[in-house]
C-alpha positions as CSV (number, residue, x, y, z in Angstrom):
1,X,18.4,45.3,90.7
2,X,15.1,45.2,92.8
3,X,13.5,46.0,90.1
4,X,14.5,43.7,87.2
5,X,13.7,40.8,89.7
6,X,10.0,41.9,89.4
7,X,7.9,39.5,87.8
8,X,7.2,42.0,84.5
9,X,3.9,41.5,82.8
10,X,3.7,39.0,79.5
11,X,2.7,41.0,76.2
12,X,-0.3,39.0,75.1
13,X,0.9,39.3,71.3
14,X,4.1,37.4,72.5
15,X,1.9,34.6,74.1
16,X,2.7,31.1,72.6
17,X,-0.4,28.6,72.8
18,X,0.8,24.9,73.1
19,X,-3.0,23.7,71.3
20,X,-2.2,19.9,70.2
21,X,-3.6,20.6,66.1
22,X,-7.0,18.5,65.1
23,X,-6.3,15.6,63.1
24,X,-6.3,16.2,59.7
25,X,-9.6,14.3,57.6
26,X,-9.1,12.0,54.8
27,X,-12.6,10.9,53.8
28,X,-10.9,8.0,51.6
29,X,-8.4,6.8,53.9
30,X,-8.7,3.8,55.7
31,X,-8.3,5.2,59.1
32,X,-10.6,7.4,59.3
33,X,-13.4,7.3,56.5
34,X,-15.8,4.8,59.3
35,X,-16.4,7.7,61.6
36,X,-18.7,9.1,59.5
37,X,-19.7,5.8,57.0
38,X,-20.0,3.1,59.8
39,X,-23.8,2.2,59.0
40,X,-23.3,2.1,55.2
41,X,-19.7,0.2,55.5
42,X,-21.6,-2.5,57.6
43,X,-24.3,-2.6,55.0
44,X,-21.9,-3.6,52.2
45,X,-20.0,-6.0,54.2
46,X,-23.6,-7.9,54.6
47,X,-24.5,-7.3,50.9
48,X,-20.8,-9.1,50.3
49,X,-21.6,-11.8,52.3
50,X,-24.8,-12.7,49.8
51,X,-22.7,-13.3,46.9
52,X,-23.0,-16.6,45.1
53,X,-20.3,-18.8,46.2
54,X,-18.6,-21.5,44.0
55,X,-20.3,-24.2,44.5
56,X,-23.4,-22.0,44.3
57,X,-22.5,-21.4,40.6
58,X,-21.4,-25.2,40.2
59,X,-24.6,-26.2,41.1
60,X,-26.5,-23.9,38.6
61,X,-24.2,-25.3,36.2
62,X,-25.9,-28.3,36.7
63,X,-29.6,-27.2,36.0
64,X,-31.6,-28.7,33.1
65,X,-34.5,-26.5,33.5
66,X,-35.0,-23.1,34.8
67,X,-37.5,-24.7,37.8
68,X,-34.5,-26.7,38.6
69,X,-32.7,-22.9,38.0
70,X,-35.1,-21.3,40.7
71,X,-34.7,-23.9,43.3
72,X,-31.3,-23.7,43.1
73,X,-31.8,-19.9,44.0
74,X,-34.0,-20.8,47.0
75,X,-31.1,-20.9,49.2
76,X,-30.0,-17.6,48.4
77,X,-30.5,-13.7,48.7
78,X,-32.2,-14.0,45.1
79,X,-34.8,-16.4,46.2
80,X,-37.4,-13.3,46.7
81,X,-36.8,-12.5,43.4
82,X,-37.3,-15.6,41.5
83,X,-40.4,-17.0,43.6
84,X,-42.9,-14.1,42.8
85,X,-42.0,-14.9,39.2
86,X,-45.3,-17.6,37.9
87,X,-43.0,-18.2,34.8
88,X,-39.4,-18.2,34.9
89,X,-37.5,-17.0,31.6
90,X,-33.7,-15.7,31.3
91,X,-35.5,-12.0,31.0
92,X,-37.2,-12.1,34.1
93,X,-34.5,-13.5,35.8
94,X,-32.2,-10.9,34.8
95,X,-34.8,-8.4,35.4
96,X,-35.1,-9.7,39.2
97,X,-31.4,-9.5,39.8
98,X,-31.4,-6.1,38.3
99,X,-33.7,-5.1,40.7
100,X,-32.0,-6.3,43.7
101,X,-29.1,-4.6,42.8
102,X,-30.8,-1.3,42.2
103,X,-33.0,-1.8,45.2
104,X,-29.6,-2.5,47.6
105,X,-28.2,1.0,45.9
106,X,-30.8,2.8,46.5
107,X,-31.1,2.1,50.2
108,X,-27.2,2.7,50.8
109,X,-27.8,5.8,48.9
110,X,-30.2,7.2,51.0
111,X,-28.0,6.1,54.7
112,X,-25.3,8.2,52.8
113,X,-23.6,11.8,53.4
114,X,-21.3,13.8,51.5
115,X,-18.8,12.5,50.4
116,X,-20.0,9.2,50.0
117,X,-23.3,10.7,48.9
118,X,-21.5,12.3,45.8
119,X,-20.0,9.3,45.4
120,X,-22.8,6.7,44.7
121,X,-24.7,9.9,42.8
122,X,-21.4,9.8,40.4
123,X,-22.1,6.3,39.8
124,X,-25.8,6.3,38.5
125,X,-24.3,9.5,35.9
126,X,-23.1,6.7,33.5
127,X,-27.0,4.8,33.5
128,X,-28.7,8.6,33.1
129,X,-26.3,9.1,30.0
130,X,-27.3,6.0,28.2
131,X,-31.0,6.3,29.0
132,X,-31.1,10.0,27.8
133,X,-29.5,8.7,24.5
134,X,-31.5,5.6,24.4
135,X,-34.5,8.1,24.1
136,X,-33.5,10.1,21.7
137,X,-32.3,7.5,19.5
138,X,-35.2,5.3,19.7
139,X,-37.4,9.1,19.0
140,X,-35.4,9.1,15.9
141,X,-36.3,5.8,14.7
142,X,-39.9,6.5,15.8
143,X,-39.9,3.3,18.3
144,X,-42.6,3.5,20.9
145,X,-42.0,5.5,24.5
146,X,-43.3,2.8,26.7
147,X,-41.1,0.4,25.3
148,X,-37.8,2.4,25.0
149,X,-39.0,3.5,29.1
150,X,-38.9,-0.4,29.3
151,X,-35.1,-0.9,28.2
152,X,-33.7,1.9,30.1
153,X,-31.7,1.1,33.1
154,X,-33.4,1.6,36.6
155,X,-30.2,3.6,38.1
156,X,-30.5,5.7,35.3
157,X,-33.8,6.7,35.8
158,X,-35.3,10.1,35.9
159,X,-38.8,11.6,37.1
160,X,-41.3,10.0,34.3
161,X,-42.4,13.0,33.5
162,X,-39.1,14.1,32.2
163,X,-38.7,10.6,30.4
164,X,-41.7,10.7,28.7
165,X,-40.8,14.6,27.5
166,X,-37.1,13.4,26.0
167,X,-38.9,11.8,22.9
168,X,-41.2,14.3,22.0
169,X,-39.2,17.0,20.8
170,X,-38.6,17.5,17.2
171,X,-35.6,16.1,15.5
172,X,-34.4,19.6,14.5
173,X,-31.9,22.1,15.4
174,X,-35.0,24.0,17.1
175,X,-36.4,20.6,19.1
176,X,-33.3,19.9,20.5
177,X,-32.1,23.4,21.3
178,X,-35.5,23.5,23.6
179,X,-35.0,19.9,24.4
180,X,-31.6,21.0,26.3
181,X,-32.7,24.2,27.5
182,X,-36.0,22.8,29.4
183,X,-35.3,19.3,30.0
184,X,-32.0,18.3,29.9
185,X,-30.4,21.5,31.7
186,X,-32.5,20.3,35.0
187,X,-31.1,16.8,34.8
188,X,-27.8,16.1,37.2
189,X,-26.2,15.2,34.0
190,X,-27.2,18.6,32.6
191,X,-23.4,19.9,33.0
192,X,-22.3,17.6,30.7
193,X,-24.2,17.9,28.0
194,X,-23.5,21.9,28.4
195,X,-20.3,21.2,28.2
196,X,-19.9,19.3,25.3
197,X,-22.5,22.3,23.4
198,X,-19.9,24.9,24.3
199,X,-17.1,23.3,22.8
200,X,-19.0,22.4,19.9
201,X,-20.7,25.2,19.3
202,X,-17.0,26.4,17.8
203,X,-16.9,24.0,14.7
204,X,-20.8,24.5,14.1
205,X,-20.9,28.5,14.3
206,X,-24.5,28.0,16.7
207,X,-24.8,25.2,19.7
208,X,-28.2,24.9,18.1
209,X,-27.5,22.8,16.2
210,X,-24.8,20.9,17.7
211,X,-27.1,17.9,18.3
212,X,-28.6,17.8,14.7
213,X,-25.2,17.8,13.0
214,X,-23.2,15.4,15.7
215,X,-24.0,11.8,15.5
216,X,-25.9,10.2,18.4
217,X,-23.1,7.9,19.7
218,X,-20.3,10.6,19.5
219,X,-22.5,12.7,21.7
220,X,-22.8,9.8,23.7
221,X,-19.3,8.9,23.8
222,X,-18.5,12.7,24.4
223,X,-20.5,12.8,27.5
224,X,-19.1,9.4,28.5
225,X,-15.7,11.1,28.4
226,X,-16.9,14.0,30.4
227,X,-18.2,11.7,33.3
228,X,-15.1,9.7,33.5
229,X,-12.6,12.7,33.5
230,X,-15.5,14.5,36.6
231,X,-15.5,11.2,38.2
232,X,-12.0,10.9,38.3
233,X,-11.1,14.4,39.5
234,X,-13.5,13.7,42.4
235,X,-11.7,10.6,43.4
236,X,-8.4,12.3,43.2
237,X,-9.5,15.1,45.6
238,X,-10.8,12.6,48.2
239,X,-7.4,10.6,48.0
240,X,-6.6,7.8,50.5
241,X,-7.9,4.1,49.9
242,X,-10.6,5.3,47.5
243,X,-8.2,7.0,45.1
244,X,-6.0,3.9,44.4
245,X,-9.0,1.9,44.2
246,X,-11.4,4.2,42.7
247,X,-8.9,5.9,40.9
248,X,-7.5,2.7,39.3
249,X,-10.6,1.5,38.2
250,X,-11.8,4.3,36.2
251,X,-8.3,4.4,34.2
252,X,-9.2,1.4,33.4
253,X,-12.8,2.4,31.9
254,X,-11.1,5.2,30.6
255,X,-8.5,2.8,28.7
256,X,-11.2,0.8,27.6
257,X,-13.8,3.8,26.3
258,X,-10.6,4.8,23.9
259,X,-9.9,1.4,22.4
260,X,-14.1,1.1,22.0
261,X,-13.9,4.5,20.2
262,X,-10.9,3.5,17.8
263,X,-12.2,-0.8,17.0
264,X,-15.7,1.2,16.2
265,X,-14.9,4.3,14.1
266,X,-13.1,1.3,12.1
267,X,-14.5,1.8,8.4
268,X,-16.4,5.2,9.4
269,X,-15.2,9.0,8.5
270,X,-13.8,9.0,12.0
271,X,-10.9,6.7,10.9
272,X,-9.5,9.0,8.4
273,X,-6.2,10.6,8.6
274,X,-7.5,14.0,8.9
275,X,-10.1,12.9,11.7
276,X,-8.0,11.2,13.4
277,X,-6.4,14.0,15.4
278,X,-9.6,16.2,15.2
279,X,-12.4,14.4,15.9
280,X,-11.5,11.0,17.6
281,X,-8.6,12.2,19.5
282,X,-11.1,14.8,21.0
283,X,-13.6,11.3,22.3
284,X,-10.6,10.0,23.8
285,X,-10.5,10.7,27.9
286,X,-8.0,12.6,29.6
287,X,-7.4,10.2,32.0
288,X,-6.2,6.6,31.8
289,X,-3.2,4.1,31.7
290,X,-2.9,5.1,28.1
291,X,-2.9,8.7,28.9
292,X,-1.5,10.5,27.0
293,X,1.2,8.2,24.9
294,X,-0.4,5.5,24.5
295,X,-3.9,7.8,23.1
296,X,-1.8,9.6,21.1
297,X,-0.5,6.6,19.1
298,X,-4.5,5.3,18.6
């Protein structure tokens, strides 16, 4: 009996820590996504607050000239913009709003880190798709670099050097091979155009000439459908605030990519019975409100 009351040493393996677990992070939710986004949150709470307000817009409603247009603008976050313009036209004007906007983006990009980073990069992919198909329709029709450079979106924008190099491959199976394979590839939009050769390299027999054979816009449309579906599989991995948000809104661009597909392939081999659940069905996203009932009726 002495012996059993003996304090008998504890077996470390046996030893139960009491350690209160780390709080789980949810880079969209609401609660916790300001540790690390504080600065850029603040920035797009002032970039809100520089909107045009109501009676901003009913008083450009009221403009009989675009001087009167401008000094209605005076008073605002655009007035920069519109004053270093000698001669005010409904180009230049949208050409100076663009450029806010872009500018604004660009500086809340670079106060980013992962995941908001990601984020705001996943948001330019859209602008780099339609300028890298601008190109290489305008090459086609033989319009002039410097102007097609002109049209392209400023988001969308790569190095010039790689701009200027879209065009001037030949509009063959060979030029657009090494198009892809030393331009393209490099681009952050390079994934998707790899992906949509691999599945199409099936119905063509060599991914070669995948872009000769496939019209310009389903290509475009394909990568558009690519992005979406990327996009929203990053938004549903963040979850929290930004996945019913985010999430929401590109269901909705989803929705609205597959109705675009269907009113345009209206009158065009597309719309034939036989195409329909080949070719279109294969443009339509797998994401959306309409996913997948109401795509498979379309």
């Amino acid at each position: 009996p002495g012996e059993d009351r003996k304090k008998r040493p504890t077996d470390p393996k046996t030893t139960t820590t009491m350690a209160t677990p780390a709080p789980e992070s949810t880079p969209g939710g609401m609660a916790t996504f300001n540790i690390l986004h504080g600065f850029p949150e603040a920035l797009v709470r002032g970039m809100r607050s520089s909107f045009l307000a109501d009676s901003d817009y009913h008083h450009l409603t009221q403009c009989e000239t675009l001087d009167d247009f401008r000094l209605n603008l005076s008073e605002t976050d655009y007035s920069a913009g519109v004053q270093d313009k000698s001669s005010l036209t409904p180009t230049s004007l949208q050409s100076a709003a663009v450029d806010k906007l872009v500018t604004e983006f660009q500086y809340l990009r670079t106060q980013a880190i992962e995941p908001l980073s990601t984020f705001l990069d996943l948001i330019t992919y859209e602008y780099m798709i339609e300028n890298v198909m601008l190109l290489l329709k305008g090459s086609l029709s033989g319009r002039d670099i410097n102007e097609l450079i002109a049209q392209c979106h400023p988001l969308g924008m790569f190095k010039e050097s790689t701009m200027r190099s879209i065009p001037t491959f030949e509009s063959n199976s060979k030029g657009y091979s090494d198009l892809y394979q030393t331009v393209l590839v490099d681009t952050p939009v390079g994934p998707y155009f790899s992906q949509f050769l691999q599945e199409s390299s099936d119905r063509f027999g060599d991914s070669r000439n995948v872009l000769e054979e496939v019209e310009i816009e389903i290509i475009k449309s394909s990568l558009i459908k690519y992005w979406i579906e990327d996009f929203a599989q990053f938004v549903d991995k963040l979850g929290g605030e930004t996945k019913a948000i985010m999430g929401d809104l590109l269901k909705v661009r989803a929705d609205t990519n597959a109705i675009n597909i269907t009113l345009n392939s209206f009158g065009t081999p597309l719309n034939e019975p036989a195409m329909r659940a080949s070719d279109r069905k294969r443009l339509y996203p797998a994401v959306g409100h309409l996913y997948p009932a109401g795509t498979s009726m379309l």
